[in-house]
C-alpha positions as CSV (number, residue, x, y, z in Angstrom):
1,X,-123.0,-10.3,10.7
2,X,-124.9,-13.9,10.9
3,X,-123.1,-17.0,10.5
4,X,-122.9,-18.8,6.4
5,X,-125.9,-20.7,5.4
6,X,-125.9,-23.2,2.6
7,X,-128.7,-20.8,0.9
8,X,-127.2,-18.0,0.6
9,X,-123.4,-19.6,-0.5
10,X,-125.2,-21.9,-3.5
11,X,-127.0,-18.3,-4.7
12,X,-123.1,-16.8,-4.5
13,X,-122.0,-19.6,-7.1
14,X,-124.9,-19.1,-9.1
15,X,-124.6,-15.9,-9.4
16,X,-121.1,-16.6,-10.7
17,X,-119.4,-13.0,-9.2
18,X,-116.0,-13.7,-6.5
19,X,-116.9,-13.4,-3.4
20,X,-115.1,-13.2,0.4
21,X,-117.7,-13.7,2.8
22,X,-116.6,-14.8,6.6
23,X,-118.5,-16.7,8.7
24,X,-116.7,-15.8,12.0
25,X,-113.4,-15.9,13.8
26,X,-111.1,-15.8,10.1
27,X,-113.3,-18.8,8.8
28,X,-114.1,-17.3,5.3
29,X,-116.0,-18.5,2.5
30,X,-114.1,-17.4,-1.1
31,X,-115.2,-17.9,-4.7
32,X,-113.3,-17.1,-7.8
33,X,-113.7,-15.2,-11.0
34,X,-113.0,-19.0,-12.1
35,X,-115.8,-20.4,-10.0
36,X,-113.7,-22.4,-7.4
37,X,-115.4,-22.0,-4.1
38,X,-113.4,-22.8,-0.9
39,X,-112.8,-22.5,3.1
40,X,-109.9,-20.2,4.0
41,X,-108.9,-20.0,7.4
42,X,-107.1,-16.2,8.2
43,X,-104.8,-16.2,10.9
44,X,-102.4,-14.2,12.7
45,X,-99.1,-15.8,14.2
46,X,-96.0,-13.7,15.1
47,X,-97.9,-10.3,14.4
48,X,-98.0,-11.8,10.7
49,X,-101.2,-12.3,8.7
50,X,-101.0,-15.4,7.1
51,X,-104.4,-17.8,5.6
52,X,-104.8,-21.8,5.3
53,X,-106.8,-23.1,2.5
54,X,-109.3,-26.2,4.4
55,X,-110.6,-27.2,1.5
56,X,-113.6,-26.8,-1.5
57,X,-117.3,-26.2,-1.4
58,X,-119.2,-28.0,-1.6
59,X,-117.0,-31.1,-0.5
60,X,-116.2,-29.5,2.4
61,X,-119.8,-28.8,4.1
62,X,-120.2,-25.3,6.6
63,X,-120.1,-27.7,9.6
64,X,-117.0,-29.4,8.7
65,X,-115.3,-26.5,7.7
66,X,-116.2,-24.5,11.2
67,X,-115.2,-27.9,13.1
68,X,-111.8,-27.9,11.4
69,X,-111.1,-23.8,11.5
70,X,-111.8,-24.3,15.1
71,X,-109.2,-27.0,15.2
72,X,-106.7,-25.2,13.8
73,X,-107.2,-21.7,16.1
74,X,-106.7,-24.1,18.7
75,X,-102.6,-24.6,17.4
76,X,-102.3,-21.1,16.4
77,X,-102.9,-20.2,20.3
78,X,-100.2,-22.8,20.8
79,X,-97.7,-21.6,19.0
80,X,-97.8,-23.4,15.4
81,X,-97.9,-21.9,12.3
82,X,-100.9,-24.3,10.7
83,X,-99.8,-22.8,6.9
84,X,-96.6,-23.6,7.2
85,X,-96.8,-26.5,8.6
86,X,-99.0,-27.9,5.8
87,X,-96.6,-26.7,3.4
88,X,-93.8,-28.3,5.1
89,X,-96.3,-32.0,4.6
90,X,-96.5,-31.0,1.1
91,X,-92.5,-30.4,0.8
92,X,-92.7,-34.1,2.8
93,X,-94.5,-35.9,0.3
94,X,-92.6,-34.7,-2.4
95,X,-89.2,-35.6,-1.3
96,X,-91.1,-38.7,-1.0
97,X,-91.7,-39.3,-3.9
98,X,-88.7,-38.0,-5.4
99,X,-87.2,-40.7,-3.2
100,X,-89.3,-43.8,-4.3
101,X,-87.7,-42.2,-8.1
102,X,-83.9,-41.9,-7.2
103,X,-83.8,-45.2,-4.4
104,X,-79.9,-45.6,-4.2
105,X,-76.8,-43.8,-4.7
106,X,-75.6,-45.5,-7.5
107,X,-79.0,-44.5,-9.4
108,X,-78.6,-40.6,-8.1
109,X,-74.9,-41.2,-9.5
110,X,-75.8,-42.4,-13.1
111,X,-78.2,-39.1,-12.7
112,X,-75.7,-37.0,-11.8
113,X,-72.7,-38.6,-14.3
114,X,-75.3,-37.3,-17.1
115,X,-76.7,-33.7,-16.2
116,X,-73.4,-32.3,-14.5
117,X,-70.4,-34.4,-15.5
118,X,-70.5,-36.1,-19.0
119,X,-70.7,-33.3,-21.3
120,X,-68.9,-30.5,-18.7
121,X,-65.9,-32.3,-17.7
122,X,-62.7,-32.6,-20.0
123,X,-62.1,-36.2,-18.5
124,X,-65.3,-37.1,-17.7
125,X,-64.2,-40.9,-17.4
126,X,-61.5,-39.7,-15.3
127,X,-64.7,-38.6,-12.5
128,X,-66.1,-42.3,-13.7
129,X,-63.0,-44.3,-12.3
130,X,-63.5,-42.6,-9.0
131,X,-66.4,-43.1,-8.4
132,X,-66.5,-46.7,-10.3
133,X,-63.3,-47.8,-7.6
134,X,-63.7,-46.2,-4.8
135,X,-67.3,-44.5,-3.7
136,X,-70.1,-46.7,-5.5
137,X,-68.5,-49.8,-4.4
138,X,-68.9,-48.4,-1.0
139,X,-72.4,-46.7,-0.8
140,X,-73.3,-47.4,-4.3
141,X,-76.4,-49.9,-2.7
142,X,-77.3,-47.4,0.1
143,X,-80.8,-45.9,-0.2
144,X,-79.5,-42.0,-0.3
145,X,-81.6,-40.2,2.8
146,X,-79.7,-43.4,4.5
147,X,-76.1,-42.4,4.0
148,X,-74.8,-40.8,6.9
149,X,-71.4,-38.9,7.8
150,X,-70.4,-42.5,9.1
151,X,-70.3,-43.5,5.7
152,X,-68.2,-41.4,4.4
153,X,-65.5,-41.9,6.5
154,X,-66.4,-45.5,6.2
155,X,-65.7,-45.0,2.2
156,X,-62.5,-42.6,3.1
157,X,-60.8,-44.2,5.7
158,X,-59.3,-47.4,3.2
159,X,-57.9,-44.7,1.2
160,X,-56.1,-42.4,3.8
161,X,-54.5,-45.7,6.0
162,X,-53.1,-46.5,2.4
163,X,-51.7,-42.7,3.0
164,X,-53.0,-42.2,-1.0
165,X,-54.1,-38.6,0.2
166,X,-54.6,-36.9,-3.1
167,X,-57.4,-39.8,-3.9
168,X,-59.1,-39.3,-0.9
169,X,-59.2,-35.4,-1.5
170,X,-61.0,-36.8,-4.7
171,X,-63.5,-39.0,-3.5
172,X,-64.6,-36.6,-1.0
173,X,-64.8,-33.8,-3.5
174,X,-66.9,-36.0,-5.6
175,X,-69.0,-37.0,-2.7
176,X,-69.8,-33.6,-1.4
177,X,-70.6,-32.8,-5.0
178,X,-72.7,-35.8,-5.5
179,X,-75.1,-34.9,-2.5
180,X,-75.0,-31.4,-2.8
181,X,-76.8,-32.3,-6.1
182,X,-79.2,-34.5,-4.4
183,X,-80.0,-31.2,-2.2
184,X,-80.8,-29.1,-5.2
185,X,-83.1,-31.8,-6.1
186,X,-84.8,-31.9,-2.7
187,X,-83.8,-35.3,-2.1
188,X,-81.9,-34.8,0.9
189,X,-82.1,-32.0,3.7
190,X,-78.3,-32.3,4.6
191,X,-75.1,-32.9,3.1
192,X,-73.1,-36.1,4.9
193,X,-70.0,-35.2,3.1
194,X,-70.1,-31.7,4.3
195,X,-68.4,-32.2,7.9
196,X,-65.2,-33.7,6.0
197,X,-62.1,-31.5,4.8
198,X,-58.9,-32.0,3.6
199,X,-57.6,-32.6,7.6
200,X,-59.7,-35.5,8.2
201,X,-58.3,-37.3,5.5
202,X,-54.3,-36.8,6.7
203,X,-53.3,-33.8,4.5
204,X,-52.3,-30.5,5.3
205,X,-53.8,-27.1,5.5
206,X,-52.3,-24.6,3.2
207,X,-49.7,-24.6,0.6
208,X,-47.5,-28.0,0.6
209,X,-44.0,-27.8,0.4
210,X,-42.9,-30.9,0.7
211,X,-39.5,-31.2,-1.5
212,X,-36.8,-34.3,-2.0
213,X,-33.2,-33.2,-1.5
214,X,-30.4,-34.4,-3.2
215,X,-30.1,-36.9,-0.4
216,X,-33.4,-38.3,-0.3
217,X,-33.2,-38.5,-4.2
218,X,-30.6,-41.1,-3.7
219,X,-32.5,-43.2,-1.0
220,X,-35.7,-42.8,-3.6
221,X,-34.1,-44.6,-6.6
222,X,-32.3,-47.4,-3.7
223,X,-35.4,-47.8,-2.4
224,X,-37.5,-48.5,-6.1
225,X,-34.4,-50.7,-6.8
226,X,-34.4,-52.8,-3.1
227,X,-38.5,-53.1,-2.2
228,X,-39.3,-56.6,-3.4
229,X,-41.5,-57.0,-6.2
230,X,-41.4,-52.8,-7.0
231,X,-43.5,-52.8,-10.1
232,X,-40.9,-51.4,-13.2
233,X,-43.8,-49.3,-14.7
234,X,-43.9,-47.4,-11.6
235,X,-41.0,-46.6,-11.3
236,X,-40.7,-45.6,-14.9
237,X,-43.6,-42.7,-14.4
238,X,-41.8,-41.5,-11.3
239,X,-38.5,-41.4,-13.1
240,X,-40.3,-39.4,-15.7
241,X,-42.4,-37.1,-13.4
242,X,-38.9,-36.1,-12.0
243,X,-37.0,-35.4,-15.0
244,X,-39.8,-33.8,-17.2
245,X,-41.9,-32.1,-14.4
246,X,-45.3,-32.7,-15.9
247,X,-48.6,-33.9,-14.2
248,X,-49.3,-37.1,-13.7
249,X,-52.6,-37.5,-15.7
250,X,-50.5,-35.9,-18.8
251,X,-47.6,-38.9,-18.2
252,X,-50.4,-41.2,-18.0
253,X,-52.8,-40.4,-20.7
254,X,-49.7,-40.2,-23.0
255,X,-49.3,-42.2,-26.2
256,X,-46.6,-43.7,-28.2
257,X,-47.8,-41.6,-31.0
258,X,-46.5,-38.3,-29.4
259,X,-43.3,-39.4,-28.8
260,X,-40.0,-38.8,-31.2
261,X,-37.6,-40.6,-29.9
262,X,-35.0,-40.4,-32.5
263,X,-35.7,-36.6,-32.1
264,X,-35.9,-36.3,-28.7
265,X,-39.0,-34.7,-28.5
266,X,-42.3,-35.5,-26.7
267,X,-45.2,-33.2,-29.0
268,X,-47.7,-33.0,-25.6
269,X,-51.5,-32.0,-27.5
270,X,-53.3,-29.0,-26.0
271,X,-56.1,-31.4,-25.2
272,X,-53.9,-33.3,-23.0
273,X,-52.7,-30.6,-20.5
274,X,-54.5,-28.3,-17.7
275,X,-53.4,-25.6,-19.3
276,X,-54.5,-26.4,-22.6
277,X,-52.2,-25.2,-24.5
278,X,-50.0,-27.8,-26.6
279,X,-46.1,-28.0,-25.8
280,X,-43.3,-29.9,-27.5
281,X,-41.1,-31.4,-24.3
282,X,-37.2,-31.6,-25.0
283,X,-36.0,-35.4,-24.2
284,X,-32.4,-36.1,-22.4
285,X,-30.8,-39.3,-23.2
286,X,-31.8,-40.8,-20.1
287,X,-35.4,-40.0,-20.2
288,X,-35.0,-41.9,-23.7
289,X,-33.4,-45.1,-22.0
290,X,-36.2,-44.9,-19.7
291,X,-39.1,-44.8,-22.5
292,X,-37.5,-47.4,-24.5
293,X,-36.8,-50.0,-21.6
294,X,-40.4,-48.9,-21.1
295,X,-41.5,-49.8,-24.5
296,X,-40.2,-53.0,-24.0
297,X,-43.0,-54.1,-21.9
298,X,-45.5,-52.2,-24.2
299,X,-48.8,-54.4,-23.8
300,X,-50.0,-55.6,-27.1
301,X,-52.7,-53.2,-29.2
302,X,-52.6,-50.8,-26.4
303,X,-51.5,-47.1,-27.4
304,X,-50.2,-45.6,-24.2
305,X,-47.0,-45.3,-22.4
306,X,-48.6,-46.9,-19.5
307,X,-51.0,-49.2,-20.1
308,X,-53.1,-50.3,-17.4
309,X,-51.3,-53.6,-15.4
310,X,-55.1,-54.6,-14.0
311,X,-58.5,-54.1,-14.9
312,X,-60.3,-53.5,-12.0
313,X,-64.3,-53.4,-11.4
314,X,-65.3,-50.1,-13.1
315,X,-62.0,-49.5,-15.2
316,X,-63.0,-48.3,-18.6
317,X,-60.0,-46.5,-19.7
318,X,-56.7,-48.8,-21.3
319,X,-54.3,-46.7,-19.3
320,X,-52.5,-47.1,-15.8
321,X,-55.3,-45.3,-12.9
322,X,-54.8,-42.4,-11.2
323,X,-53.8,-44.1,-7.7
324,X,-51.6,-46.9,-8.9
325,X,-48.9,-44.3,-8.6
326,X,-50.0,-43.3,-5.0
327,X,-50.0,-47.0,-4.1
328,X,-46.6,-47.9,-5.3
329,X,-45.0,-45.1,-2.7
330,X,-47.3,-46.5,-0.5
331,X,-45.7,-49.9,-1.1
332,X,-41.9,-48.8,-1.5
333,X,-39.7,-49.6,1.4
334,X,-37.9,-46.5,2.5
335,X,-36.9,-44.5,5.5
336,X,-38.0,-41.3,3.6
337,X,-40.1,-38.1,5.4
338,X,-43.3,-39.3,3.3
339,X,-44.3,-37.5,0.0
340,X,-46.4,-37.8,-2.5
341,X,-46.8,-37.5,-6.5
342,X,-47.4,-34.0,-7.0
343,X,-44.7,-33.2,-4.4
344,X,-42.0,-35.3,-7.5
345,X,-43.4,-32.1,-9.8
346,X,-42.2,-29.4,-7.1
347,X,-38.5,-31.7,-6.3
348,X,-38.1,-30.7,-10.2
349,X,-39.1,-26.9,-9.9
350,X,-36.8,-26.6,-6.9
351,X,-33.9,-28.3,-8.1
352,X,-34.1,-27.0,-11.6
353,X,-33.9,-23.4,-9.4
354,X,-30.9,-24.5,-8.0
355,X,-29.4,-25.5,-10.9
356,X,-29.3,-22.2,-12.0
357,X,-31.9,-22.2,-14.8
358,X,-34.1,-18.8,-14.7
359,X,-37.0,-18.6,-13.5
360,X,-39.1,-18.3,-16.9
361,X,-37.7,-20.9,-18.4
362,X,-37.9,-23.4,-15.5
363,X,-41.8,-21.8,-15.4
364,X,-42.2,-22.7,-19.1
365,X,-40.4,-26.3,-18.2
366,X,-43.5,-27.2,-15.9
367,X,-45.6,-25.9,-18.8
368,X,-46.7,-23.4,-16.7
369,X,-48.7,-19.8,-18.4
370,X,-47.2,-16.7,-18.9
371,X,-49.1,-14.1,-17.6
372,X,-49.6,-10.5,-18.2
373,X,-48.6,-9.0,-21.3
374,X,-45.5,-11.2,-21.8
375,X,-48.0,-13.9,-22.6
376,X,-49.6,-12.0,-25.2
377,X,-46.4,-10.5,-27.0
378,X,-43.8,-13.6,-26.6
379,X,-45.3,-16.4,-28.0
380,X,-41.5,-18.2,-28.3
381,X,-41.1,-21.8,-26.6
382,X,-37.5,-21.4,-25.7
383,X,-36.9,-25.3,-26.6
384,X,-33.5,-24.9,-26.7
385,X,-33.6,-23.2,-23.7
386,X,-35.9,-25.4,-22.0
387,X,-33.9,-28.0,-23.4
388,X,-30.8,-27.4,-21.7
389,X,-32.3,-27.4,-18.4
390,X,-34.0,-30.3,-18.4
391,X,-30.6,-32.2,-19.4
392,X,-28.7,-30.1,-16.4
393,X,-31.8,-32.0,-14.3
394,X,-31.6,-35.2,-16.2
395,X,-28.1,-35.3,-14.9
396,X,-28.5,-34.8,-11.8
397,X,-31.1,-37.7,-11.3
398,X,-28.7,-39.8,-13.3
399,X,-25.9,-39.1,-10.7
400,X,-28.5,-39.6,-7.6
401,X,-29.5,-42.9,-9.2
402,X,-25.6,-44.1,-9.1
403,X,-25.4,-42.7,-5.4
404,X,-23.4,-40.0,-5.9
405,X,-25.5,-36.8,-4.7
406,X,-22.6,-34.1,-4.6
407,X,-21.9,-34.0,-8.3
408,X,-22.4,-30.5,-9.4
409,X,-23.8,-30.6,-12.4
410,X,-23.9,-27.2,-14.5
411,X,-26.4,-26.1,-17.0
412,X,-25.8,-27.4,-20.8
413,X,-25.5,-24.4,-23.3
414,X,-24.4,-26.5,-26.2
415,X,-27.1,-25.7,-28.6
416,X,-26.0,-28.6,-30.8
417,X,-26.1,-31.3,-28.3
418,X,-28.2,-34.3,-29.6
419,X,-30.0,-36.7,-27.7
C-alpha cells in the first residue's frame, strides 16, 4: 500500500464516511462519524499496543505528521512510553493550574474548613483554633507544593519541647488531613505530614497507662499551691477533672447555666459529650467550694465556667483553649513522673476502683456507654449510686490536698446525704 496523498485524504472528508487509513510504520490517518480528521501514531511498548494522537488534518499537514511519527518511533526504541508520557504533561499542566488557583496553605485551608470540616464536625471551631494557633501561623504563607516534611516538624517541634503532646497529636492529625486533601485534588503528589507519627512527637505507642498515686496526688496539689504565679483557673479544671472524671472539652465548654449548685447537680447536655448522650453529674461539697471560688472570678457577660484568660490570634470561641491546660502542667514546678490531662481522667477511674465502687457504676461515673443488651434494657442512671462514689473520691482528693495520703476513705451509702 502507497504512502497518503493530500488527494485522496480531502476526497475521505468529503465523502463524510470514518475512515483508518495508514500511511506506514503505525502513522495512521483517522476520521470520524463526527468529521474530525487526525494523525494517530500506533505503537507497541512492553508487548502492549498503545496509540498517540499528533494532532488534526488539516492543521497538521502529511509531511509534518510523518516527521513527528518518526520522532516519536525514535523514543519508543528507547524505551519511553510517548502516550504516557504526554498524558503525564497534561496531568502537569493541570496541577499547574490548579496551583496558580489554591497558591498558599492558608487558602487550601479556608478550602478545606468548608467542604470537609464546617458542616461534618460537631466542634468545627474546635478544628479552627488549631489550625488558627498553631499550623497556619506556621505555614499558613507557604505556597503548598513548597511545604516539605521540614516544615512540619518545624510547626511540631514548639509544641512537643513545651511537652503539650496531645496538641501536637492534633496538629499533625490535621496536617496529614489537610494535605491528604490537597492530594485528592491533584495539587500535591506527596503527603509531607505522612512521615510523622505519634513517636516523633514524644508520646508513646500503645495504650497509656500513666496513673497518679496517692502520693503523687499530694505532691500535685503542693506543687499547684508552691509554683509561683500558678494560674487559679487551672488549677480549678484540674481539680475538677479529678473529682468528676469527665473530658476536658466537656469541663471546658461548660456553662453556668448547667450547673445546680444548691442541688448539687451538674445537668451535662447530650450535645456536649463524645458520647452524646446527656448525663446529670452528682456534685460533692468540695467540687461545690471549687465552682463557687471559681465563680468568683467569673469574667463579666461571659457564660462559661472557664472563660478564656487571653485572646490569642485566631481565638474565636469565649472559653479557656484546649492547651492552656497542657501548658499549665507544663509550667507547674514539680518532681512528678510527667503526665498529662487525659491521664487526671484514668487517676479517677483507678482510684474510684480502689475505692471499692463496682465496676458499672465507676463506668457510668466517666459517662462511659453501656454495651450489649444491658444498654438497651437498663436505661437507670444510678445517681445515687454514682453519687456516692464520687464523694468517696471527692474525699480522698480532699485528704491528699491537706497532705495526708493514708486516710482510708470508704464509700458513702447514705442516700440522704446532701451536698
Amino acid at each position: 500500500m502507497g504512502k497518503l496523498t493530500d488527494v485522496e485524504l480531502r476526497n475521505c472528508i468529503k465523502a463524510g464516511q470514518p475512515v483508518n487509513k495508514t500511511d506506514g510504520d503505525g502513522l495512521t490517518f483517522t476520521l470520524s462519524a463526527k468529521g474530525t480528521a487526525a494523525w494517530t501514531l500506533r505503537f507497541r511498548i512492553g508487548g502492549r499496543r498503545k496509540e498517540l494522537t499528533l494532532g488534526r488534518y488539516p492543521d497538521m499537514s502529511i509531511a509534518k505528521a510523518r516527521e513527528l511519527a518518526a520522532e516519536k518511533r525514535v523514543a519508543v526504541s528507547q524505551g519511553v512510553d510517548v502516550a504516557q508520557e504526554k498524558q503525564t504533561r497534561k496531568e502537569s499542566a493541570k496541577l499547574a493550574a490548579t496551583l496558580a488557583k489554591v497558591g498558599t496553605v492558608k487558602a487550601l485551608y479556608e478550602e478545606f474548613y468548608e467542604r470537609q470540616i464546617a458542616e461534618r464536625r460537631k466542634h468545627p471551631e474546635q478544628v479552627a483554633g488549631v489550625f488558627a494557633l498553631h499550623i497556619l501561623p506556621r505555614l499558613g504563607n507557604k505556597q503548598v507544593e513548597d511545604v516539605k516534611p521540614a516544615d512540619i516538624d518545624a510547626m511540631l517541634r514548639p509544641l512537643t519541647d513545651r511537652g503539650v503532646f496531645q496538641t501536637a497529636a492534633k496538629a499533625l492529625q490535621l496536617s496529614k488531613a489537610l494535605f491528604s486533601y490537597a492530594m485528592k485534588r491533584h495539587i500535591i503528589i506527596s503527603n509531607p505530614a505522612a512521615p510523622f507519627n505519634w513517636t516523633d512527637i514524644g508520646g508513646e505507642t500503645g495504650p497509656r497507662s500513666r496513673v497518679l498515686s496517692k502520693g503523687e496526688l499530694v505532691k500535685f496539689f503542693k506543687a499547684m499551691r508552691d509554683t509561683p504565679n500558678f494560674p487559679a483557673y487551672s488549677a480549678a479544671a484540674l481539680k475538677l477533672l479529678l473529682a468528676l472524671g469527665v473530658r476536658k472539652m466537656e469541663l471546658l465548654t461548660a456553662t453556668w447555666d448547667q450547673f445546680d449548685l444548691k442541688a448539687g447537680e451538674w445537668h451535662l447536655p447530650a450535645d456536649q459529650t463524645k458520647t452524646e448522650s446527656a448525663i446529670r453529674i452528682p456534685l460533692s461539697p468540695w467540687v461545690i467550694r471549687i465552682l463557687e471560688d471559681q465563680r468568683t472570678r467569673q469574667q463579666r457577660n461571659n457564660p462559661y465556667l472557664f472563660p478564656v484568660q487571653r485572646i490569642a490570634p485566631g481565638k474565636i470561641t469565649r472559653y479557656m483553649g484546649e492547651t492552656t491546660l497542657n501548658h499549665a502542667l507544663y509550667m507547674m514546678q514539680s518532681d512528678i513522673d510527667p503526665f498529662t490531662v487525659h491521664d487526671l481522667r484514668r487517676t479517677a477511674r483507678t482510684h474510684l476502683a480502689a475505692l471499692g465502687v463496682a465496676p458499672h457504676i465507676a463506668e457510668m461515673c466517666l459517662n462511659h456507654k453501656i454495651k450489649g443488651i444491658e444498654a438497651v434494657y437498663n436505661v437507670h442512671d444510678y445517681f445515687a449510686e454514682r453519687r456516692a462514689a464520687l464523694f468517696a473520691l471527692s474525699d480522698l482528693l480532699a485528704e491528699c490536698e491537706k497532705g495526708d495520703a493514708k486516710k482510708i476513705v470508704p464509700i458513702r451509702q447514705q442516700r440522704g446525704r446532701k451536698a
